[in-house]
C-alpha positions in Angstrom: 145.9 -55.0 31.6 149.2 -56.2 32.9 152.0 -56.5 30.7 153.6 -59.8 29.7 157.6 -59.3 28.9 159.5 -62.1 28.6 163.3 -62.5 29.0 165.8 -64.3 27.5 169.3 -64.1 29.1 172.4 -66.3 30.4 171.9 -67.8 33.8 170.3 -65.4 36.1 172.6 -67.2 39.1 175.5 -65.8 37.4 174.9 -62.3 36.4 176.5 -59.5 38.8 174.2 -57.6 40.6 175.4 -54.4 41.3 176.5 -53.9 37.3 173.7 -56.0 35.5 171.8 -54.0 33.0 169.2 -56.6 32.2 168.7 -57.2 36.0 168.0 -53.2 36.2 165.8 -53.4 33.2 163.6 -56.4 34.9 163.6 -54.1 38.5 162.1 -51.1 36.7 159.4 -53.8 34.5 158.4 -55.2 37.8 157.9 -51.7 40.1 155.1 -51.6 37.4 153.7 -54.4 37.9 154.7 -56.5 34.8 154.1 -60.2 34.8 158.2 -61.3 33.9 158.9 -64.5 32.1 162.4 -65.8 32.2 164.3 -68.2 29.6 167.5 -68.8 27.7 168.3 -69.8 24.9 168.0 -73.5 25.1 164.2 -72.8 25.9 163.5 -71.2 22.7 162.1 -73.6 20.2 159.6 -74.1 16.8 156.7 -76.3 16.8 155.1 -76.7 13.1 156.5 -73.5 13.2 154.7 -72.1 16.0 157.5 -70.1 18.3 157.6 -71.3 22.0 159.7 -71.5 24.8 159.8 -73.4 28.2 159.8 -70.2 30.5 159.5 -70.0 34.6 157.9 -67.1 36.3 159.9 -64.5 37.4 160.0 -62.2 40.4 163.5 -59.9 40.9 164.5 -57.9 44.0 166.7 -55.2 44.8 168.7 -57.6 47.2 172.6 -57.9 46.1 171.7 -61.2 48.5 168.6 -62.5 47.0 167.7 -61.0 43.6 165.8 -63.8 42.1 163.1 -66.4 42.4 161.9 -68.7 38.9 158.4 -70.8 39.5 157.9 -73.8 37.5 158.8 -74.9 33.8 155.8 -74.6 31.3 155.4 -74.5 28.4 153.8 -70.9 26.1 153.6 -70.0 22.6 155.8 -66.8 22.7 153.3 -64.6 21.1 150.7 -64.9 24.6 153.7 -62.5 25.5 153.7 -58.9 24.8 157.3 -58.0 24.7 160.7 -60.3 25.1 164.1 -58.9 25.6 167.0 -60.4 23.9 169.6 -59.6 27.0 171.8 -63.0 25.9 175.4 -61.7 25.8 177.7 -62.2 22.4 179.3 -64.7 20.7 177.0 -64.3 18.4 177.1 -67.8 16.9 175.2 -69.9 14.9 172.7 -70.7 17.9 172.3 -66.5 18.7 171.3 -66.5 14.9 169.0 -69.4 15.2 167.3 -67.7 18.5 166.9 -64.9 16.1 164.6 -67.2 14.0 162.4 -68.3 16.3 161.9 -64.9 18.1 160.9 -63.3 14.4 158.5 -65.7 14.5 157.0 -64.8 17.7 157.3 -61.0 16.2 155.2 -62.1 13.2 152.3 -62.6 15.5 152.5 -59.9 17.4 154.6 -59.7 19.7 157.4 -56.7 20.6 161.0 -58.6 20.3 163.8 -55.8 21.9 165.8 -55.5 19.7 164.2 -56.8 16.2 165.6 -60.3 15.6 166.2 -59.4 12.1 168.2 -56.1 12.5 170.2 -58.0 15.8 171.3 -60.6 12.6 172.3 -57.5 10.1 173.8 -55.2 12.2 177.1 -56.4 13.7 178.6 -54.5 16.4 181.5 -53.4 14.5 181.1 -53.2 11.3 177.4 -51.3 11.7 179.6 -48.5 12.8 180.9 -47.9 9.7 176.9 -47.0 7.7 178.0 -43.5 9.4 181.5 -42.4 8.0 180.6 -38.7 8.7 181.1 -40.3 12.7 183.5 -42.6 12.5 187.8 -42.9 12.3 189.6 -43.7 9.3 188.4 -47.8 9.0 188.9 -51.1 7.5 187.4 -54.2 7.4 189.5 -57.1 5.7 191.0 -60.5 5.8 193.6 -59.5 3.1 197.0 -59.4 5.2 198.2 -56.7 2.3 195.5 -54.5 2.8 195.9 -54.7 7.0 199.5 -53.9 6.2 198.8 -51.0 3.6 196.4 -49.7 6.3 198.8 -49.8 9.4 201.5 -48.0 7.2 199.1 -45.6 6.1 198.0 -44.4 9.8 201.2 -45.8 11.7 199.0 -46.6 15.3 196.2 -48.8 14.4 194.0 -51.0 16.3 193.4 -53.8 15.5 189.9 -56.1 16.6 187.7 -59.1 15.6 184.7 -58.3 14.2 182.2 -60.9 17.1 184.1 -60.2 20.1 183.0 -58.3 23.8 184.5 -56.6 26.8 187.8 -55.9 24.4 188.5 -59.4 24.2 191.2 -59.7 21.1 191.6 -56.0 20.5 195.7 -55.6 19.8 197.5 -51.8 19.3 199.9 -52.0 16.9 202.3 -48.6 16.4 204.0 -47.9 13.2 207.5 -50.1 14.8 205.6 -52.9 16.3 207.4 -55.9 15.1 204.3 -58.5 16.2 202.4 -56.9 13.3 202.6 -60.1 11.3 201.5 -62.4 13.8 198.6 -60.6 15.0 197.5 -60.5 11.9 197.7 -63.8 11.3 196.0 -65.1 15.1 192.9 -62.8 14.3 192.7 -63.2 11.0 193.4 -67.1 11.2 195.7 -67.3 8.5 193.4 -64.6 6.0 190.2 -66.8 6.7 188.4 -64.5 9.0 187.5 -60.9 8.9 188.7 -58.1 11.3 188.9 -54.4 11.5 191.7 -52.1 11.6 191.0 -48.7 13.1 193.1 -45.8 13.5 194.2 -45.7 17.5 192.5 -42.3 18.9 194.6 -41.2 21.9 191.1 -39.5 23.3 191.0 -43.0 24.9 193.1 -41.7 28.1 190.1 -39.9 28.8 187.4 -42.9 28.4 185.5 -44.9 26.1 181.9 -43.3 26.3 179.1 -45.7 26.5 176.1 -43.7 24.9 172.7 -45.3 25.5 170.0 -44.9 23.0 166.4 -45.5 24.1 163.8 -45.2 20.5 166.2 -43.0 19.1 166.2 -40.7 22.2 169.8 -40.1 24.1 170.1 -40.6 28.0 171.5 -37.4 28.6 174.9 -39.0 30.0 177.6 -41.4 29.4 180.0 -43.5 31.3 183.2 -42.9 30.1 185.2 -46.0 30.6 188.9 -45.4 31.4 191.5 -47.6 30.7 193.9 -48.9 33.5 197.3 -47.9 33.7 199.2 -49.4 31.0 196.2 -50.4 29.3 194.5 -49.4 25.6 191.4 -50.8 26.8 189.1 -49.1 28.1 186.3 -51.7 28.5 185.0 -52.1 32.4 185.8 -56.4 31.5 189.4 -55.2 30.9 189.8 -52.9 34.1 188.9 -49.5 33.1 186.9 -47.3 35.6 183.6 -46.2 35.2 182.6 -42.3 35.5 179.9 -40.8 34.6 179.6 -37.6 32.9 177.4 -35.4 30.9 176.8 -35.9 26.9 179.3 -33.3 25.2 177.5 -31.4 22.0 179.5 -33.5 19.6 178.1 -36.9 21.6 174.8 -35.9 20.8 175.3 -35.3 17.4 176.9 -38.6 16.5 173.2 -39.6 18.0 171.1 -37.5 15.6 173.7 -38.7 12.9 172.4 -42.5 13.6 169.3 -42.3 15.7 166.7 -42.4 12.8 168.1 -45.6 11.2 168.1 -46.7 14.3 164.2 -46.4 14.4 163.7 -47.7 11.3 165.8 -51.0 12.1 163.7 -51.5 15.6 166.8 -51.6 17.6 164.7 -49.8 20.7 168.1 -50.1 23.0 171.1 -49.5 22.0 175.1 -48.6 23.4 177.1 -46.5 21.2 180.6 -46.4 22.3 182.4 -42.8 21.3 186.3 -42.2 21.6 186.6 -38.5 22.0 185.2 -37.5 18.7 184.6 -40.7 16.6 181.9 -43.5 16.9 183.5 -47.0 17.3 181.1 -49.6 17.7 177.5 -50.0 17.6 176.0 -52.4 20.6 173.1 -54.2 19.6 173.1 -57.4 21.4 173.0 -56.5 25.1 173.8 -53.2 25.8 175.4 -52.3 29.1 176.3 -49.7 31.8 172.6 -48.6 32.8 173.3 -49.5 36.7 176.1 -47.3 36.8 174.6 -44.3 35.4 171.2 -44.7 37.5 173.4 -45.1 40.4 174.9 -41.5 39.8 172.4 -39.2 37.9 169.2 -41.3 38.7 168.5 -41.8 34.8 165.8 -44.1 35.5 166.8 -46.1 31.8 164.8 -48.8 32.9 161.7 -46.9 32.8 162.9 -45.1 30.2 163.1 -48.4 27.9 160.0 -49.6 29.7 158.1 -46.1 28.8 159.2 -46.6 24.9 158.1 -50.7 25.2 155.1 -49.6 25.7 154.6 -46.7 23.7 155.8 -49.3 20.4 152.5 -51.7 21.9 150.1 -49.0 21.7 151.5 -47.4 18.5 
C-alpha cells in the first residue's frame, strides 16, 4: 500500500533548493513512491475536534528550476494520512504551539506526527540541552540581571542567546572587559522579563559548529561543521559560516549515546545536535537542517534514512 505523508512547511515558493532539508526529505519520500500532501500552518484546523487540514497534492523534482507542483485544495481529516512532517521553521510562537494541538490530535488516531507534537512543545532548543550536563559547557538560564552578571564574572567570555531564536539570530559574545554587558542584557532579556541563556564561549568554534543528525536514535555517521566567517562568533550557515563536512569524532558519538535514548522515548524521530568541539549546545527539534549538504558530499542518503525509520515506527 502506498504511503500517505503529509507536510507541513513555510511556502514551498520560497525555500532554497540546493540547501533545503525538508525538500530533500520529500525527494527521497517520492523515489518511493509516496502519495505527498503539502500544507502550512494556516491549513491546519479542528472540527468538533476532529483534526483536518486543507492540503494540495504534491509532486517535487530534482530541478533547481522547477521543484514543485501543488493540485487542488481539499479538504482531509489528517488521520486518512499515515505520517506528517512538522518542517515549519521557528519562532515558535503561540500559533507553532497551537499547530502542535491539532497535530496530537491527528496522532491520537493513528497517525505518525515527525516529531511528536507534544515533545516539539516540551523540548526547547536551548534549554533541552541542558537534561545532559555530563555534555554540555558550564550554563545558565535566567532573566535575573545579577545572576547574568555573577555568571559572566565567573567564566569572563560568555555567550550570551535567546532562548526561541534560529540561524544565530541574537546570540552576543561578551569577554570579561566588554563594556556593552549591561545593555545586552537588558535588549534580550527586555528589561528582566524574558529568559536567556548565558554559556561559557568555547574557542573550538574556529574549527566549526557540528550539526549532528539523529535519525531514531541512530547517528549519520558525519557532520557539517559550520565555520564561522572571519571576524565572526557565529558559526551558523544564516550568519555566513561555511559548510564542511567531516567524519563523526569518538567524542561526537558519545554525546549521541549520552542523549539518543531519551530521544526515543520523547518520539523526536529527527533531530540536529549542534556540538562545539567537545560540548553539546543546542538540541534542534523543530526543523532540523544541513541534510543536502552532507548527501551532496558522502551520499548519506538521510532522506531514506528518516524514510526507512518512518516506516519501521508504522509497522512497529
Amino acid at each position: 500500500m502506498t504511503m500517505k505523508l503529509g507536510v507541513v512547511m513555510d511556502p514551498i515558493e520560497d525555500i532554497t533548493f540546493v540547501k533545503d532539508t525538508t525538500l530533500g526529505l520529500l525527494l527521497a519520500a517520492s523515489a518511493r513512491d509516496y502519495s505527498l500532501y503539502y500544507m502550512q500552518q494556516s491549513d491546519l484546523y479542528l472540527d468538533d475536534g476532529q483534526p483536518k487540514a486543507l492540503v494540495q497534492a504534491l509532486s517535487v523534482h530534482d530541478n533547481p528550476e522547477h521543484w514543485f507542483d501543488l493540485g487542488e485544495k481539499e479538504t482531509i481529516d489528517l488521520d486518512q494520512l499515515d505520517a506528517v512532517l512538522m518542517r515549519k521553521d521557528p519562532p515558535f510562537d503561540n500559533e507553532y504551539i497551537y499547530s502542535t494541538y491539532i497535530l496530537e490530535a491527528a496522532e491520537a488516531k493513528g497517525t505518525l506526527i515527525v516529531n511528536n507534537p507534544q515533545s516539539l512543545r516540551d523540548c526547547n532548543e536551548k534549554v533541552f540541552a541542558t537534561q545532559f550536563p555530563q555534555c554540555c559547557p558550564p550554563v545558565v538560564v535566567s532573566r535575573n540581571n545579577d545572576i547574568l552578571r555573577q555568571f559572566h564574572q565567573q567564566h569572563g567570555d560568555v555567550i550570551f542567546k535567546p532562548l526561541d531564536g534560529m540561524g544565530g539570530a541574537g546570540i552576543f559574545r561578551c569577554k570579561a572587559d566588554d563594556p556593552n554587558i549591561g545593555v545586552i542584557l537588558e535588549t534580550l532579556t527586555l528589561f528582566g522579563q524574558q529568559q536567556i541563556m548565558a554559556q561559557r564561549f568555547i574557542p573550538e568554534i574556529k574549527a566549526g559548529d557540528k550539526r549532528i543528525l539523529v535519525i531514531d536514535g541512530e547517528p549519520v555517521p558525519y557532520s557539517l561543521a559550520r565555520v564561522p566567517a572571519e571576524g565572526e562568533t557565529r558559526g551558523n550557515l544564516a550568519a555566513g559560516g561555511q559548510g564542511v563536512p567531516q567524519p563523526l569524532t569518538d567524542r561526537d558519538r558519545w554525546i549521541v549515546e549520552q542523549v539518543a535514548p531519551t530521544l526515543k522515548a520523547k518520539g523526536l524521530i529527527f533531530v540536529g545536535l549542534d556540538v562545539i568541539g567537545d560540548y553539546l549546545t543546542e538540541i534542534n527539534v523543530t526543523s532540523p537542517t544541513c541534510a543536502r549538504e552532507l548527501d551532496r558530499a558522502y551520499d548519506t542518503n538521510i532522506g531514506g534514512r528518516l524514510m526507512d525509520a518512518i516506516e519501521a515506527r508504522r509497522s512497529a
